[in-house]
ZADO-1210 file (C-alpha; in nm, 4 decimals, padded with zeros to 6 digits):
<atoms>
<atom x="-00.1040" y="02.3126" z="03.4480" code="UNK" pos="1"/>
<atom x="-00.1908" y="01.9036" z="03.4267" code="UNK" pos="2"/>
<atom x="-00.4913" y="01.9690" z="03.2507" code="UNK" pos="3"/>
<atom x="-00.3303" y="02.2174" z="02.9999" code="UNK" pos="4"/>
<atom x="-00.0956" y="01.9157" z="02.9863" code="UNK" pos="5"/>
<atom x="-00.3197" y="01.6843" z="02.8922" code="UNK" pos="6"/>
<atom x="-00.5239" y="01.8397" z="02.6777" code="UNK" pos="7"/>
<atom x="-00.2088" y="01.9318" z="02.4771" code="UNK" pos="8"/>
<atom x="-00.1219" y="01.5802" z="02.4552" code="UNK" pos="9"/>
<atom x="-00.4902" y="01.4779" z="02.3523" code="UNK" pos="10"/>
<atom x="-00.4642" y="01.7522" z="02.0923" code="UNK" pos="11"/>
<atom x="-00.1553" y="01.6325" z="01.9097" code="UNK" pos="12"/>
<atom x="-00.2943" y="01.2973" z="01.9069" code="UNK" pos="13"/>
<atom x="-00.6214" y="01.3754" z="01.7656" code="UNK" pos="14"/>
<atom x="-00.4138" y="01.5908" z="01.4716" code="UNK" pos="15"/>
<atom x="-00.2030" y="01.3199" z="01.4175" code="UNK" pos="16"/>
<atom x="-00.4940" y="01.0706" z="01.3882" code="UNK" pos="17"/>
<atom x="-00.6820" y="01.3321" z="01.2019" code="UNK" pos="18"/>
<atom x="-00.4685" y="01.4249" z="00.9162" code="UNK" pos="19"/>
<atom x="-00.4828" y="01.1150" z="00.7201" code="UNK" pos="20"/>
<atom x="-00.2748" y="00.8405" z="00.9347" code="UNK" pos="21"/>
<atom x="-00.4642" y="00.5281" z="00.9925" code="UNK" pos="22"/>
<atom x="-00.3123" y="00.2340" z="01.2213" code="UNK" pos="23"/>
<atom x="-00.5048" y="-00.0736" z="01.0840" code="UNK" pos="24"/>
<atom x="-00.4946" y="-00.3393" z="00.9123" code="UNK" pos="25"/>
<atom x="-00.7311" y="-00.3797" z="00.6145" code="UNK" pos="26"/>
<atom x="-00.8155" y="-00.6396" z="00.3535" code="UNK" pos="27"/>
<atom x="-00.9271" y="-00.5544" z="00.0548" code="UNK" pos="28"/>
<atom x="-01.1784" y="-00.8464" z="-00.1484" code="UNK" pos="29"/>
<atom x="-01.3791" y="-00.6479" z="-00.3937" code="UNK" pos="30"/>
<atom x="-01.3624" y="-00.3452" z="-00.6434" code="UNK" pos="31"/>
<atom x="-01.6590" y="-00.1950" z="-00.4042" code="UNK" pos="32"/>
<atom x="-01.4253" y="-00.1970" z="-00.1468" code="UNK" pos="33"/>
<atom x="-01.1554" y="-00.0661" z="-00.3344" code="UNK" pos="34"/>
<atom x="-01.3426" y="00.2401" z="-00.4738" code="UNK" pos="35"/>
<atom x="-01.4535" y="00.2957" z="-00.1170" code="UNK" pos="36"/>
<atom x="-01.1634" y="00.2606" z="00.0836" code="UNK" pos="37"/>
<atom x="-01.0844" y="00.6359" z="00.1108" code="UNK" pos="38"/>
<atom x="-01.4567" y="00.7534" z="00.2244" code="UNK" pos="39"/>
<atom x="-01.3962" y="00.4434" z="00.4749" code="UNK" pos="40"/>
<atom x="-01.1167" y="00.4896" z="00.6309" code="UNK" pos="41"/>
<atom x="-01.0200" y="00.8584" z="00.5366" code="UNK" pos="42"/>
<atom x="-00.6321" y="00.8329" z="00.5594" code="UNK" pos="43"/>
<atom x="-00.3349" y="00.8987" z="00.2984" code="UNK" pos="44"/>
<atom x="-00.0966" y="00.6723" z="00.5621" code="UNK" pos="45"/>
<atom x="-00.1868" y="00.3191" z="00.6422" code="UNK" pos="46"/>
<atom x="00.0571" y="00.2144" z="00.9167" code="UNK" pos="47"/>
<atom x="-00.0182" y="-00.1150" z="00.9573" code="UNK" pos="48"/>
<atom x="-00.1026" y="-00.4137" z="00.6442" code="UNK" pos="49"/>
<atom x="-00.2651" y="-00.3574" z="00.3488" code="UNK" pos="50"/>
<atom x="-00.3478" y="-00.7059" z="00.1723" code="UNK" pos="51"/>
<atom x="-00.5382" y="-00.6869" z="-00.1851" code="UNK" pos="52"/>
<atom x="-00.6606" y="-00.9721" z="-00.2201" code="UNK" pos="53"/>
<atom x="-00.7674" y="-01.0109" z="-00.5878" code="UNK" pos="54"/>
<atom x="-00.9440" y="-01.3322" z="-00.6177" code="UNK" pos="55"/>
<atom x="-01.2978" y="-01.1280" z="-00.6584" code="UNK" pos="56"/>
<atom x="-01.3461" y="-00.8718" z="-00.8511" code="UNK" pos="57"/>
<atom x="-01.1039" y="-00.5880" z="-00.8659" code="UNK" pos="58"/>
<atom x="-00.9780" y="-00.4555" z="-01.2148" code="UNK" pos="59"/>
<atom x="-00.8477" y="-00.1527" z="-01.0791" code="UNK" pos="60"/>
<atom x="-00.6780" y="-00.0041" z="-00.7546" code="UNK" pos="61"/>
<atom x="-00.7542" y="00.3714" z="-00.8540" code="UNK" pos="62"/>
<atom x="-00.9801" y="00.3939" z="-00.4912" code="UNK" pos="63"/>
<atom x="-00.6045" y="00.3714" z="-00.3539" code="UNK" pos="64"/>
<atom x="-00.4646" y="00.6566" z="-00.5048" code="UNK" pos="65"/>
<atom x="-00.4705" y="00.8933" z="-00.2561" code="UNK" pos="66"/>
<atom x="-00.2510" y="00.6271" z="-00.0196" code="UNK" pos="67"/>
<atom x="00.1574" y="00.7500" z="-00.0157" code="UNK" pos="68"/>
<atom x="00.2524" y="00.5277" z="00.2471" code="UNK" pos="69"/>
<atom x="00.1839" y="00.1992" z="00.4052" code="UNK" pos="70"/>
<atom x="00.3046" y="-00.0526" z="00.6843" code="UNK" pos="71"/>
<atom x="00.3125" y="-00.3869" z="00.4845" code="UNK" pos="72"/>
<atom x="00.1579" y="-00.4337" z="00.0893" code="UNK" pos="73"/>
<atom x="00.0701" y="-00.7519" z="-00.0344" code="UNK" pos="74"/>
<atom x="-00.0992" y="-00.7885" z="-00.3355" code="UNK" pos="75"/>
<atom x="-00.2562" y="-01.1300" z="-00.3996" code="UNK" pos="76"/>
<atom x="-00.2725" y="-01.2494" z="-00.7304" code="UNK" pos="77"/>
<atom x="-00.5662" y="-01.0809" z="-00.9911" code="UNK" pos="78"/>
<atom x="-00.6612" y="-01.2133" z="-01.3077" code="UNK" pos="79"/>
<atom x="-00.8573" y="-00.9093" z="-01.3535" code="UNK" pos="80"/>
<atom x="-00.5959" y="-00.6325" z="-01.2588" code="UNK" pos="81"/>
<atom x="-00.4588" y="-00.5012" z="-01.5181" code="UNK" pos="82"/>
<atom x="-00.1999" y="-00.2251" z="-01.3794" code="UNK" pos="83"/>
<atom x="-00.1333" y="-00.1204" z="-01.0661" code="UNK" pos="84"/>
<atom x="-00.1917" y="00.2155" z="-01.1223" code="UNK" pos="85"/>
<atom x="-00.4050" y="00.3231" z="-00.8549" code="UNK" pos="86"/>
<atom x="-00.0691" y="00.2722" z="-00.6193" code="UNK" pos="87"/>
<atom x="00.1794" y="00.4548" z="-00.7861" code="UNK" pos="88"/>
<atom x="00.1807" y="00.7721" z="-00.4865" code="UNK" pos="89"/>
<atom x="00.2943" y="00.5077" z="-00.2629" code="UNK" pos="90"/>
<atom x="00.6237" y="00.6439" z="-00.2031" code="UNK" pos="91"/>
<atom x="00.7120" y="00.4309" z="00.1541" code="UNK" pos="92"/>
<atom x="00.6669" y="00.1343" z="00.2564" code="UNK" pos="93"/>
<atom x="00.7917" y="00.0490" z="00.6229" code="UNK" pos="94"/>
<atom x="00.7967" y="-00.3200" z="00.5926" code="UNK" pos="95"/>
<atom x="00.7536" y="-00.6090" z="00.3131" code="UNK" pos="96"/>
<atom x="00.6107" y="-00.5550" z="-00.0226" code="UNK" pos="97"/>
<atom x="00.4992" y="-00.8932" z="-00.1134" code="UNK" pos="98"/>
<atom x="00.3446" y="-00.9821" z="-00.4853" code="UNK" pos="99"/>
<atom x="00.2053" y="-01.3664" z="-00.5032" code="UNK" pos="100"/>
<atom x="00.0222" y="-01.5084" z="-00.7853" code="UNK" pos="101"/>
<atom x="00.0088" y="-01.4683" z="-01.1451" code="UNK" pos="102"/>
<atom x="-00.0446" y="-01.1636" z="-01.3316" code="UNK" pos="103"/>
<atom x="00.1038" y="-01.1940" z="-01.6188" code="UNK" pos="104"/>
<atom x="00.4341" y="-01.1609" z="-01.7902" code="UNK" pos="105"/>
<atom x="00.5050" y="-00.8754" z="-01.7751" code="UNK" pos="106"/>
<atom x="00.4924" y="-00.5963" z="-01.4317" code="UNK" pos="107"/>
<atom x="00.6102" y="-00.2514" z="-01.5696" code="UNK" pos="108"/>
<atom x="00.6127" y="00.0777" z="-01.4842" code="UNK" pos="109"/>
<atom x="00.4991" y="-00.0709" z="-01.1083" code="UNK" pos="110"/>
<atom x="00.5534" y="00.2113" z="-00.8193" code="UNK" pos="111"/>
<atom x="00.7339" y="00.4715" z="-01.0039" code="UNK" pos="112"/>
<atom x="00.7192" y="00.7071" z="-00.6712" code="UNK" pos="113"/>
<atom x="00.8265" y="00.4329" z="-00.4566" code="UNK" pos="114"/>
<atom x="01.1904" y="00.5622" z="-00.2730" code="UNK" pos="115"/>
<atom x="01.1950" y="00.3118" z="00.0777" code="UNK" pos="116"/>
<atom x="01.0930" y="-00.0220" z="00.1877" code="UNK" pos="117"/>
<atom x="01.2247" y="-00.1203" z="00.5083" code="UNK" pos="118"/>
<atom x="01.1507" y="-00.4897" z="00.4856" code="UNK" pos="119"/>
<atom x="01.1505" y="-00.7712" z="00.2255" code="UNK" pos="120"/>
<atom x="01.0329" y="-00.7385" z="-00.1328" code="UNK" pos="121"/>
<atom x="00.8961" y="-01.0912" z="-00.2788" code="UNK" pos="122"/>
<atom x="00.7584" y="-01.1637" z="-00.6151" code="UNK" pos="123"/>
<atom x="00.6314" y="-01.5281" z="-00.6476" code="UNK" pos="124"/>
<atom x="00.4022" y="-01.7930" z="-00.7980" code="UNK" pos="125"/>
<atom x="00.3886" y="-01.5790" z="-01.1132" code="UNK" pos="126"/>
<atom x="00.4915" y="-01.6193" z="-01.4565" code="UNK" pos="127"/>
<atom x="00.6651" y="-01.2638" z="-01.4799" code="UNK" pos="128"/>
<atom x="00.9609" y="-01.2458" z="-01.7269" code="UNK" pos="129"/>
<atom x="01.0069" y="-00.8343" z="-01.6894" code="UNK" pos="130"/>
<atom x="00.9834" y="-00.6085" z="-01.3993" code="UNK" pos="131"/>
<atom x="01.0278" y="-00.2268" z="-01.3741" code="UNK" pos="132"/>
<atom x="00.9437" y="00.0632" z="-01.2227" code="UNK" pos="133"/>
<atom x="01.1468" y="00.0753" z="-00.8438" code="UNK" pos="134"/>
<atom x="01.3794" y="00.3568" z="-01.0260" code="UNK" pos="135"/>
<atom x="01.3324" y="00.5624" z="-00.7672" code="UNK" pos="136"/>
<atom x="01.3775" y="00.3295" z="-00.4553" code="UNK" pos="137"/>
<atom x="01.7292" y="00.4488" z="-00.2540" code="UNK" pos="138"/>
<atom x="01.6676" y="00.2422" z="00.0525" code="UNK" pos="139"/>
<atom x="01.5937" y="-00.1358" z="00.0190" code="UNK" pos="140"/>
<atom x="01.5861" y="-00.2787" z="00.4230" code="UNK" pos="141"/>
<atom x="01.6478" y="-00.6295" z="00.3474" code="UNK" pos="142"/>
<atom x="01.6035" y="-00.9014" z="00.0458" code="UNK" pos="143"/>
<atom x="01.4832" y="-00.8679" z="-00.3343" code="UNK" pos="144"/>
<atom x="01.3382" y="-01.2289" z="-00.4038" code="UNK" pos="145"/>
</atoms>
């Protein structure tokens, strides 16, 4: 009966692992490793920090679609990026979404699927006169700065 025990618990672990949760924490540098961040790490839930860090090369996020929820988001400013619309499935975020740099004036139609973050959400060092997008969000955890 331990074994069956065991193995039952080894079993619901592996399918939990296994169908697409990830408990990492990854840094993105380069559009390479944007476009290949799904064949890397094969996971539609990042529990743990995703940082984008844009000072390379990345114009686009679209290697992220497939992500709808993540631990922490930080996105590092990008004078290449110009949308974020490889991230629009992300519909939860657990902790802080945090946005530094410049990227322009204007940050529209930015997660239009997002409904909770459970932490902080921080724009700064950026130039940005209009913001939309965070219709949908019912559940803000803590501060809009």
């Amino acid at each position: 009966m331990k074994k069956l025990y065991v193995f039952l618990i080894g079993l619901l672990l592996w399918a939990n692992v296994g169908f697409g949760q990830c408990f990492l924490e990854v840094t993105l540098y380069s559009q390479a490793e944007v476009d290949n961040f799904a064949t890397n790490y094969q996971c539609n839930e990042l529990s743990g920090t995703l940082i984008i860090d844009g000072s390379q090369d990345i114009t686009n996020l679209n290697g992220l679609s497939h992500l709808t929820r993540v631990g922490n988001l930080t996105i590092l400013s990008n004078p290449n990026l110009a949308n974020f619309s490889g991230i629009n499935n992300i519909t939860y975020i657990e902790g802080a979404l945090t946005i530094s740099g410049d990227f322009g004036t204007n940050l529209t139609g930015l997660f239009p699927s997002l409904t909770y973050v459970g932490g902080n959400v921080s724009f700064s060092g950026n130039s940005t006169t209009a913001i939309s997008g965070f219709g949908a969000v019912d559940m803000l955890g803590m501060s809009l700065t």
